[in-house]
N, C-alpha and C positions, 0 to 999 in steps of 0.2 A: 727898254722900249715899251712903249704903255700903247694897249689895242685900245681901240673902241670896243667896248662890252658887247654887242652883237656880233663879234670878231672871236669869241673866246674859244669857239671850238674848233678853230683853225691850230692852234694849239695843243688839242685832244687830239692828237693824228703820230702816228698815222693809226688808220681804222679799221677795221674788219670790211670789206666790200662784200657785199652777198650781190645774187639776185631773185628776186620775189617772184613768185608766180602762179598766177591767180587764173582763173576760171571766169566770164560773165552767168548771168542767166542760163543763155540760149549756150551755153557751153565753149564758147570760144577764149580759146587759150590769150594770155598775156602775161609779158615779165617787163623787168624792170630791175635796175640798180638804186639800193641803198646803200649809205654807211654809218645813219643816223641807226644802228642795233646795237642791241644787247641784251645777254641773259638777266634777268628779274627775280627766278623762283628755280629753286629744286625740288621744294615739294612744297604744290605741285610746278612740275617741269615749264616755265612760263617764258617768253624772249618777246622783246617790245620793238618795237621799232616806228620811228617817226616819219611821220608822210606829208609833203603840202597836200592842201584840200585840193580836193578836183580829181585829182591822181587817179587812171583809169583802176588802180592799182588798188588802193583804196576803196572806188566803187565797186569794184568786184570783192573786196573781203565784204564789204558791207550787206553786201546783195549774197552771197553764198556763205559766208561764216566760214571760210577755208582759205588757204595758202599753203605754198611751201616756201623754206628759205632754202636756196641754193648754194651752197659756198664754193665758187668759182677759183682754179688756181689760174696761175701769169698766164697758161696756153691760152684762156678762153678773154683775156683781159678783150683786140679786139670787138668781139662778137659780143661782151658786156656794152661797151662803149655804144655796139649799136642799139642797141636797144634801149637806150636815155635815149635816143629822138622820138621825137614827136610822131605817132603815128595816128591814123584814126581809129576812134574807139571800135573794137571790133575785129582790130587786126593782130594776126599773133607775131608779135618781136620775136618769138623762137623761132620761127619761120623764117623773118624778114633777115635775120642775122645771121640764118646759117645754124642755128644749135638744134637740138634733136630733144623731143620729147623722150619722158621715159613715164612710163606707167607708174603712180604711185601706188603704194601698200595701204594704206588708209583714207586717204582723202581724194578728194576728184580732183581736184588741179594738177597737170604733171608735174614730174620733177624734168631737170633738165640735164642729161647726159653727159659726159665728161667734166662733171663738178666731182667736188672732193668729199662733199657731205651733203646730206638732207633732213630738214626737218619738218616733219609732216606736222601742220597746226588747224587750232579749230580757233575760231575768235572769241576769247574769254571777256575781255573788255575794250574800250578804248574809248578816250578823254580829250577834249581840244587844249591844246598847251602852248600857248601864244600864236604861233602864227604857221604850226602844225600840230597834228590829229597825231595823237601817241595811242598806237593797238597793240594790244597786246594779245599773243599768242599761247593756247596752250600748245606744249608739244607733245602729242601723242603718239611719234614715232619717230628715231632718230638714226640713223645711219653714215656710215663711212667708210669710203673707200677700202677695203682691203689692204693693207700693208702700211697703213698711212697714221695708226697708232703707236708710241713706245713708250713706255712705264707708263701707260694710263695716260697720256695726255697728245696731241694732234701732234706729230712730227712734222713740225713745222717746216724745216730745212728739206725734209722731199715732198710735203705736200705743195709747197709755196702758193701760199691763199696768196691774193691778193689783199694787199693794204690803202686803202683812198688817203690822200695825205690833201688832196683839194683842188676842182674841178677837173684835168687831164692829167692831172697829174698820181700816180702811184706807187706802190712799193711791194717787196717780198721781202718775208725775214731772211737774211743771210746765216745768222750764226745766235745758237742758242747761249747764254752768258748763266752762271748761277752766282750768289753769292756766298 
């Protein structure tokens, strides 16, 4: 079955779903759902993620050079979902949805409580790339859950991130496989 080429990352799925969560000016909190991320750099530590223009989300990295990415499991999917509506700029979606701010370690935007991970970011660059803005993040502080590591890598089967496979629709990993 042959996509239309604008279709191709429907295919790339399922995703990593995070939530962003940015800061304005005048300090008012805002998040938001991505699945357009990924890591870029180890050294140095860099994670990119794409944004339509306009994105309150967007204007606030732009306007304060900070973010955190949240990496939400299935409990918070939800209280995710609320926060992809539209609200007016100005208003905090951790509020409107029900999630809890948590004080970050390095940056002023919160992180958002009962996530699985955080990564505290400063705005290293970001470039227009067709018909969204790709920013990229350094990460200057990373964190995870307690007990939610094994052999060095996200235990996936009890963290259960959330996966976007495309618009209400998602997934969790079920079962680790190796070859």
């Amino acid at each position: 079955m042959e996509l239309e080429p604008k279709n191709f990352y429907k295919i790339l799925a399922p995703r990593p779903a995070v939530l962003i969560s940015t800061i304005d000016r005048e300090g008012r909190a805002n998040a938001a759902p991505f699945s357009f991320v990924m890591p870029v750099s180890t050294s140095p530590p860099l994670v990119a993620a794409a944004f339509a223009p306009g994105r309150h989300t967007l204007l606030n990295i732009r306007e304060t050079k900070e973010f955190v990415v949240n990496i939400p499991p299935r409990k918070l999917l939800d209280r995710l979902w609320k926060c992809s509506k539209s609200f007016p700029r100005g208003t905090s979606e951790i509020t409107e949805s029900g999630l809890k701010e948590r004080k970050s370690n390095i940056v002023k935007p919160v992180k958002i409580e009962g996530c699985i991970g955080w990564f505290e970011c400063r705005l290293w660059d970001e470039k227009d790339v067709g018909d969204h803005v790709l920013v990229i993040g350094e990460v200057l502080g990373a964190e995870v859950e307690e007990g939610l590591m094994k052999d060095g890598n996200l235990d996936v089967e009890k963290a259960k991130p959330l996966m976007h496979i495309g618009g209400r629709d998602f997934a969790v990993p079920g079962k680790v496989i190796n070859p």
